[in-house]
C-alpha positions in Angstrom: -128.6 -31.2 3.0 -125.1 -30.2 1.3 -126.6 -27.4 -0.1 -128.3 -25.9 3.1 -124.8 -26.7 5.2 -122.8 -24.7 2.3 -125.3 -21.7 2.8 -125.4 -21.7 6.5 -121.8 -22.0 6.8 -121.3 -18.8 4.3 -123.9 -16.9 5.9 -122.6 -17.5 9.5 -119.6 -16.2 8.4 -120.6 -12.9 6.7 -123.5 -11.7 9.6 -122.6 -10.0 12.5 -122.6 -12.0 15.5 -126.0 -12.1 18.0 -124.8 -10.2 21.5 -127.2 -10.6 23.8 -128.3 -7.8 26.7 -127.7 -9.3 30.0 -130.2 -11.1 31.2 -131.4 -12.4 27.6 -130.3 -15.4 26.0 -129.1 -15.9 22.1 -131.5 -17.8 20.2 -130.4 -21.8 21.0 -130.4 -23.5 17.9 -128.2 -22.9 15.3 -130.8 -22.3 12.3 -132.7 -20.1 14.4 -129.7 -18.1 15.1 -129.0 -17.6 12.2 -132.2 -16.3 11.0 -131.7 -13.6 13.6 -128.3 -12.4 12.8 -129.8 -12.0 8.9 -132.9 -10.3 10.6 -130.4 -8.0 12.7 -127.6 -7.7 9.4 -130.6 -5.2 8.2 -131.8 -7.9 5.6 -135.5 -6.8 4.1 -138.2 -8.8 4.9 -138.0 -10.4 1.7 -134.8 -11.5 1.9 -135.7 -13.6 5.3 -138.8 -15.1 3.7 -136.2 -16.3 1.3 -134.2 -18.2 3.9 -137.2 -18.9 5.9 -138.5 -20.6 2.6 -135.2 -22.8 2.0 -135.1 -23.8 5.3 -138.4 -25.3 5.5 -137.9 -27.1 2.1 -134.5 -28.6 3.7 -136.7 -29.6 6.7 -139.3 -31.6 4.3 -136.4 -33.7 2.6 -134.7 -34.3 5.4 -137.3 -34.7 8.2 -140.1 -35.6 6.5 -138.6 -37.8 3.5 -140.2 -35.9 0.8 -139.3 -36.8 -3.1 -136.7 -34.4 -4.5 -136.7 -34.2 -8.1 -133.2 -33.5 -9.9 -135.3 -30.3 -11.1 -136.4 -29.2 -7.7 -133.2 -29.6 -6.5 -131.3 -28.0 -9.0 -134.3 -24.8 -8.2 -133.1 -25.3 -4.3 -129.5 -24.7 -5.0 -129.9 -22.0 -7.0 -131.9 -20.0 -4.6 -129.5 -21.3 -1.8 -126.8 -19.1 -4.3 -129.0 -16.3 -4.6 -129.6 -15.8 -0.9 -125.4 -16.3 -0.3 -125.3 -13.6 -3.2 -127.6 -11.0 -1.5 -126.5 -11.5 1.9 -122.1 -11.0 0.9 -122.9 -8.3 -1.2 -124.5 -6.4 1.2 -122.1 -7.5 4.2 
């Protein structure tokens, strides 16, 4: 959960802002908004299946109680560090 908070936080503060055309409304929650300032920060696909990836594994161990092993977790952070990489060096 620490982790996923520490990469949302740095990523929300690196990606251009959502400014939605009147009449439309910016996506509502937070996770999903974020996933659409990374879409429009010009991230490659690739780079979103990343997130899209972490964020479901955060939603398993925190929603759904699944076992984390030290090992899977250490696996977690790392990738968590690899997306904050990616997304500040091209930001």
């Amino acid at each position: 959960m620490t982790a996923w908070a520490t990469t949302a936080g740095m990523l929300a503060a690196v990606l251009p802002p959502i400014v939605p055309r009147p009449g439309e409304e910016a996506p509502a929650a937070a996770d999903r908004a974020l996933r659409s300032r990374l879409q429009l920060g010009g991230a490659p696909a690739g780079l979103v299946a990343v997130f899209d990836g972490l964020h479901r594994l955060r939603d398993a161990a925190v929603q759904d109680r699944a076992l984390v092993t030290p090992e899977a977790a250490r696996h977690y952070i790392t990738g968590c560090e690899r997306l904050i990489e990616e997304v500040v060096d091209t930001h």
